[in-house]
C-alpha positions as CSV (number, residue, x, y, z in Angstrom):
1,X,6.0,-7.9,-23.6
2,X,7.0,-10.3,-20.6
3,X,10.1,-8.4,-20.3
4,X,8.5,-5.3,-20.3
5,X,5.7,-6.9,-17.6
6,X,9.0,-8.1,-15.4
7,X,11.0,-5.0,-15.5
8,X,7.8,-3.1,-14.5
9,X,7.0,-5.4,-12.0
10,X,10.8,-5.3,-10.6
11,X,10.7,-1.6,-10.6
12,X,7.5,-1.3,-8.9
13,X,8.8,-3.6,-6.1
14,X,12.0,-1.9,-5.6
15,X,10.0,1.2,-5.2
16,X,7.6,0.0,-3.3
17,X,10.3,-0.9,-0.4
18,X,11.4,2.9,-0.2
19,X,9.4,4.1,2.1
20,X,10.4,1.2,4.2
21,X,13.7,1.3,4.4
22,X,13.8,3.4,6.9
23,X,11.6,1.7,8.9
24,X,13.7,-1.2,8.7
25,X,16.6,0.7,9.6
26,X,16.0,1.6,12.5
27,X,14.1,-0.4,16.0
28,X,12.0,1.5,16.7
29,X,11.2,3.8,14.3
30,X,11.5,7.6,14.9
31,X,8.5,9.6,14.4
32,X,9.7,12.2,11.6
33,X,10.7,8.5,9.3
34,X,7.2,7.0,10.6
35,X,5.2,9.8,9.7
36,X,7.2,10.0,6.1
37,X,7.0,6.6,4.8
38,X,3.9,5.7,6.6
39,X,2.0,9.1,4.1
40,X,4.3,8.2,1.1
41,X,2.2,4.6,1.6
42,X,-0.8,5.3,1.8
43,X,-1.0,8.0,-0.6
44,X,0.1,5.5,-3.0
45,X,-2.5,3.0,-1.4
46,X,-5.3,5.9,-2.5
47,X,-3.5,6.1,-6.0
48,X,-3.5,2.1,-6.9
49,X,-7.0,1.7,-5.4
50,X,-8.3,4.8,-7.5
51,X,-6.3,3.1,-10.9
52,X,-8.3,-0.4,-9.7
53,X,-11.5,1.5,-9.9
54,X,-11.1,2.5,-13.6
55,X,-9.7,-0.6,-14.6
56,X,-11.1,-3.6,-12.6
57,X,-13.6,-5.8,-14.6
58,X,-14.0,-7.6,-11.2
59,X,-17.0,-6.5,-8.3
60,X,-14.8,-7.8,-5.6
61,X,-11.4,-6.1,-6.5
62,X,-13.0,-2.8,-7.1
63,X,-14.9,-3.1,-3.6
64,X,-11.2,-3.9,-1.9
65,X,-10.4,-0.8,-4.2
66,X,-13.1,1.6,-2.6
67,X,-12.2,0.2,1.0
68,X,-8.7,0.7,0.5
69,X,-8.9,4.8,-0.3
70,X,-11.5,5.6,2.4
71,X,-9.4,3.5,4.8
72,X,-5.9,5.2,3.9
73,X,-7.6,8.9,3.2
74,X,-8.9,8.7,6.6
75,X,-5.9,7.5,8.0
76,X,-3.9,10.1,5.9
77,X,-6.2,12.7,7.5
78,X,-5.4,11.6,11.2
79,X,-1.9,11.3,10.4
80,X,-1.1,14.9,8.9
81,X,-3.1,15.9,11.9
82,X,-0.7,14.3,14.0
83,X,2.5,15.3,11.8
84,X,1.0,19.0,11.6
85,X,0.8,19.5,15.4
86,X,4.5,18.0,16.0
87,X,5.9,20.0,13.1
88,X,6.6,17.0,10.9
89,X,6.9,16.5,7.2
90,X,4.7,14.3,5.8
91,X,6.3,13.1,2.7
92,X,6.1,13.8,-1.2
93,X,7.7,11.1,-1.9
94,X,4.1,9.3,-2.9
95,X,4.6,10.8,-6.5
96,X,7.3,8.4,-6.9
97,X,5.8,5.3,-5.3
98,X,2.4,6.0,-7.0
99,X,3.5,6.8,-10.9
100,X,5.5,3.3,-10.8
101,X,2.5,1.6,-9.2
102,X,0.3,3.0,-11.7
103,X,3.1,2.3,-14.6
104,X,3.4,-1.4,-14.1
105,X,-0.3,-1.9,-13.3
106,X,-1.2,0.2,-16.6
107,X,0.6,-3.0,-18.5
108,X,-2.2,-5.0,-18.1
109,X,-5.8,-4.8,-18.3
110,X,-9.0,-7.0,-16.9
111,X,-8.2,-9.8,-15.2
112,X,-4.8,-9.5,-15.8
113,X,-4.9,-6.4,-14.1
114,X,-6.7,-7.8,-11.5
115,X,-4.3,-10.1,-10.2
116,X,-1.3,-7.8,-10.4
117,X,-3.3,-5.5,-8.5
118,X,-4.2,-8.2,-5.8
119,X,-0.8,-9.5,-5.7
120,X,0.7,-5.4,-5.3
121,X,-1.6,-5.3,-2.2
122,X,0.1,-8.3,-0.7
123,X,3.0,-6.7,-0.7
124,X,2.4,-3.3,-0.2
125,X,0.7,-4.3,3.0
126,X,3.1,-6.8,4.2
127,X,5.0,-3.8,4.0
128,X,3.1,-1.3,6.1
129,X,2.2,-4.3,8.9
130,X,5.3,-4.2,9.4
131,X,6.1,-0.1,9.2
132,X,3.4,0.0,11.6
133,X,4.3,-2.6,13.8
134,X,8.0,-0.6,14.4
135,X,5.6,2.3,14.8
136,X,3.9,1.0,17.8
137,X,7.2,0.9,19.0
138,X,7.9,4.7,18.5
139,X,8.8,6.4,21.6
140,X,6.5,9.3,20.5
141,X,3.6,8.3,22.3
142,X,1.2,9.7,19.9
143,X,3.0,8.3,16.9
144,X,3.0,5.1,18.8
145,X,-0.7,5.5,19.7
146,X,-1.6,6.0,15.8
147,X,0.3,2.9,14.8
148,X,-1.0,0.9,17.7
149,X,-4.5,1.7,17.1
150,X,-4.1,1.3,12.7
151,X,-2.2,-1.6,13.0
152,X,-5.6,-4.3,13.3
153,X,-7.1,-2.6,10.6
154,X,-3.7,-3.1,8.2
155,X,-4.0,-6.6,9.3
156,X,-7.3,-6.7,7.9
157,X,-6.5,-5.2,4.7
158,X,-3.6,-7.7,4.6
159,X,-5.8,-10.8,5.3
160,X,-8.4,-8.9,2.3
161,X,-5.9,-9.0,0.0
162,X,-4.4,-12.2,0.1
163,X,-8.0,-13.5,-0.4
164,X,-8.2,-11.0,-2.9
165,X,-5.4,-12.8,-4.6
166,X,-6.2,-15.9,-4.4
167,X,-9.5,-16.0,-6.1
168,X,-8.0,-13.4,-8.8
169,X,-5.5,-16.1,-9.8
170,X,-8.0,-18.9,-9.2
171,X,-10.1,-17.5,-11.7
172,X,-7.2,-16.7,-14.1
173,X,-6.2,-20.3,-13.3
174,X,-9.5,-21.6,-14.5
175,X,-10.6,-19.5,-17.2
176,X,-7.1,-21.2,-19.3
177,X,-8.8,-24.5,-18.6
């Protein structure tokens, strides 16, 4: 089982990064690769904090949950906006990212699940701090206006979930006592 856990785990970080790679490709970011992996992440933000919902046993991780999809829907929304009137793709690519979130979180269930999930939102928004922070930098003034002004609020959710993980392993870390 603990090889099954770390393999989905590995898998889910590898694929997590995807949508980033371009980002980190490239200073600054160009707006067609912004508005591609910047979609592909919150799509699977949406996914992961729907799968929470079902799945948390915990108040506070399902609130994080809730906040999580009507912060990146609404986000989404503004982006595709933006992507529609420029001609941009926004990406399909969240099928991928979202089944292996939803694959390795699936492994574990209660409060078990509730850390993985906290400690996946590290990441994923370490991630798109830093997508968005090369997207400030966009010379499309209106990709760069987007990422400017979403930026504080990723911060936020980035600060959330690293609290968010703390007292879901604090809590794991106490009930074994």
């Amino acid at each position: 089982m603990k090889n099954k856990t770390l393999l989905a785990s590995s898998a889910l970080t590898l694929l997590l990064s995807i949508p980033c790679m371009n980002a980190m490709a490239s200073d600054p970011i160009d707006a067609d690769d912004f508005v591609e992996d910047a979609s592909a992440a919150g799509i699977a933000e949406i996914d992961a904090g729907k799968l929470a919902l079902q799945k948390s046993q915990s108040a506070a991780v399902k609130k994080f949950a809730q906040e999580m999809i009507d912060d990146h829907t609404a986000a989404n929304k503004e982006l595709a906006d933006i992507a529609h009137s420029k001609n941009l793709k926004v990406s399909t690519d969240e099928e991928l990212m979202a089944k292996a979130k939803e694959f390795a979180l699936k492994q574990r269930d209660g409060e078990s699940f509730d850390a993985a999930y906290a400690k996946n939102q590290v990441m994923a928004h370490e991630k798109a701090v830093a997508l968005f922070q090369k997207g400030a930098k966009s010379s499309d003034p209106q990709i760069s206006a987007f990422a400017t002004a979403t930026l504080p609020k990723l911060e936020g959710h980035l600060h959330m979930a690293h609290d968010l993980a703390a007292t879901t392993t604090t809590v794991k870390s106490n009930k074994k006592k």
